[in-house]
C-alpha positions in Angstrom: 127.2 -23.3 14.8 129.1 -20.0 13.5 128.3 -17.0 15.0 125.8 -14.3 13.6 127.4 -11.5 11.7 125.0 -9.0 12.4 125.2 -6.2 14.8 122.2 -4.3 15.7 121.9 -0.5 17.0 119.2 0.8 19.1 118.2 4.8 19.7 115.6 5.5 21.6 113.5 9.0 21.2 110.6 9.5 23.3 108.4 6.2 21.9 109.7 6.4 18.7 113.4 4.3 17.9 116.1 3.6 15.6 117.3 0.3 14.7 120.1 0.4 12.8 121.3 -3.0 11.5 125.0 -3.8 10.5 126.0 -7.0 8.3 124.1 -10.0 6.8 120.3 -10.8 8.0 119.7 -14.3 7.1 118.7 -17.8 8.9 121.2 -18.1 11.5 120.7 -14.1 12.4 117.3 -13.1 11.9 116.1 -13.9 15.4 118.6 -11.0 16.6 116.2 -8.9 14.4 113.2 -10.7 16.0 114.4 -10.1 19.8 114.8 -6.3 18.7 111.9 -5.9 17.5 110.2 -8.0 20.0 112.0 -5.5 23.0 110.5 -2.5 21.1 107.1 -3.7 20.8 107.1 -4.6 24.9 109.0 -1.5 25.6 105.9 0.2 24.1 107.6 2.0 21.0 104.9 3.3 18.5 107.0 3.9 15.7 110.2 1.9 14.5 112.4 3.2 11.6 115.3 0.7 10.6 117.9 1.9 8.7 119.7 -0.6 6.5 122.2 1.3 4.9 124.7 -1.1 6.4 123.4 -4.5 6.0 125.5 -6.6 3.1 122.9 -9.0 2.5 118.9 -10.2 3.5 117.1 -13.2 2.2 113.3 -14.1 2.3 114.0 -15.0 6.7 114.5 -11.2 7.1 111.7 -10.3 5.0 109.8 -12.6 7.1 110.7 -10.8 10.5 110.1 -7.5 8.9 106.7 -8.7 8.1 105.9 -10.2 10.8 106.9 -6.6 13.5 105.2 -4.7 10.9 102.0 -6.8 11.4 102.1 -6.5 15.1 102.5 -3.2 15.0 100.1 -1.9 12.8 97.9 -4.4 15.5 98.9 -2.1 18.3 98.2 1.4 16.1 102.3 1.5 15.5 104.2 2.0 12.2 107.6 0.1 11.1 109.1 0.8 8.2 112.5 -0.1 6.2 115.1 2.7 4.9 117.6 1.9 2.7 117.0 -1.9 1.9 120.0 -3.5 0.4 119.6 -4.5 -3.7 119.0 -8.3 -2.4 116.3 -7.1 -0.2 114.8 -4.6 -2.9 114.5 -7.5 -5.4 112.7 -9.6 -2.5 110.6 -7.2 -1.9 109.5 -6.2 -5.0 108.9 -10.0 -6.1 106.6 -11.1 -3.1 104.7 -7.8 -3.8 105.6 -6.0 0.0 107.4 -3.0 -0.6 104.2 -0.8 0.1 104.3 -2.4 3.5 107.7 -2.1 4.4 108.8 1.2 2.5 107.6 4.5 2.9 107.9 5.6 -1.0 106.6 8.8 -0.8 109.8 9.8 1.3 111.9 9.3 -1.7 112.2 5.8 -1.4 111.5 5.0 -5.2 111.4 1.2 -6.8 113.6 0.6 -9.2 112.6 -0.5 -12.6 111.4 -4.2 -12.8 114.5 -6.7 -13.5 116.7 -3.8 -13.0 118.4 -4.2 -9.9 121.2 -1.7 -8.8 124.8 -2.6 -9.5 126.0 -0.5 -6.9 125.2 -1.0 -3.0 126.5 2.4 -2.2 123.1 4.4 -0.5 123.5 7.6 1.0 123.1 7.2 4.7 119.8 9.0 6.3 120.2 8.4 10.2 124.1 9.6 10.1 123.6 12.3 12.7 122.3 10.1 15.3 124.1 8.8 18.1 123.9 5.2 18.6 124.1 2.1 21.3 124.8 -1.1 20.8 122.1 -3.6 22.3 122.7 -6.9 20.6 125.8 -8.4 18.9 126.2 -11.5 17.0 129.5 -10.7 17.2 129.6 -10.9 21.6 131.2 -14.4 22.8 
């Protein structure tokens, strides 16, 4: 089985955090996402912003994952939401109809045009500033 290649950040503030995820998201790597998420949600973090600014590539698995941590933590009165989703993740989320759960698009978030989806994956980073620690690696032997 070939290894993950996804790399995921973690910055803690108070019981708010910072995931930022680095590479692809699909099958083989999406339950790196899920622990992460999972760790937050036990570690009794109330809000969760992940920045995906780096991430190449994310099919319908991530979208699941997403989903799924966003559900549990609008359970527990916490928010999640997605910055920066790459085009293949855009397009996913506009055609299953769950942008307005994922995205925050009153923060300048805006979806493109139907059928229009961006040629260029270059997004200007929003989390540069912050320092960051590396809790899980697909990457790690």
């Amino acid at each position: 089985m070939p290894i993950p290649q996804l790399t995921v950040f973690r910055h803690d503030r108070g019981n708010r955090v910072l995931i930022t995820l680095a590479g692809e998201i699909d099958l083989e790597s999406a339950s790196l996402v899920r622990t992460a998420l999972a760790r937050c949600l036990s570690d009794g973090v109330r809000t969760i912003d992940i920045d995906l600014t780096p991430v190449t590539f994310c099919d319908c698995t991530g979208l699941n994952v997403f989903l799924h941590a966003a559900q549990l933590m609008t359970e527990s009165g916490g928010t999640l939401r997605l910055h920066h989703p790459p085009p293949t993740l855009g397009l996913i989320l506009d055609l299953s109809g769950s942008r307005s759960l994922l995205l925050d698009d009153q923060l300048g978030h805006p979806s493109p045009p139907p059928g229009n989806v961006p040629t260029s994956t270059t997004r200007t980073p929003r989390y540069r500033a912050v320092p960051l620690t590396s809790v899980l690696s697909g990457d790690a032997p």
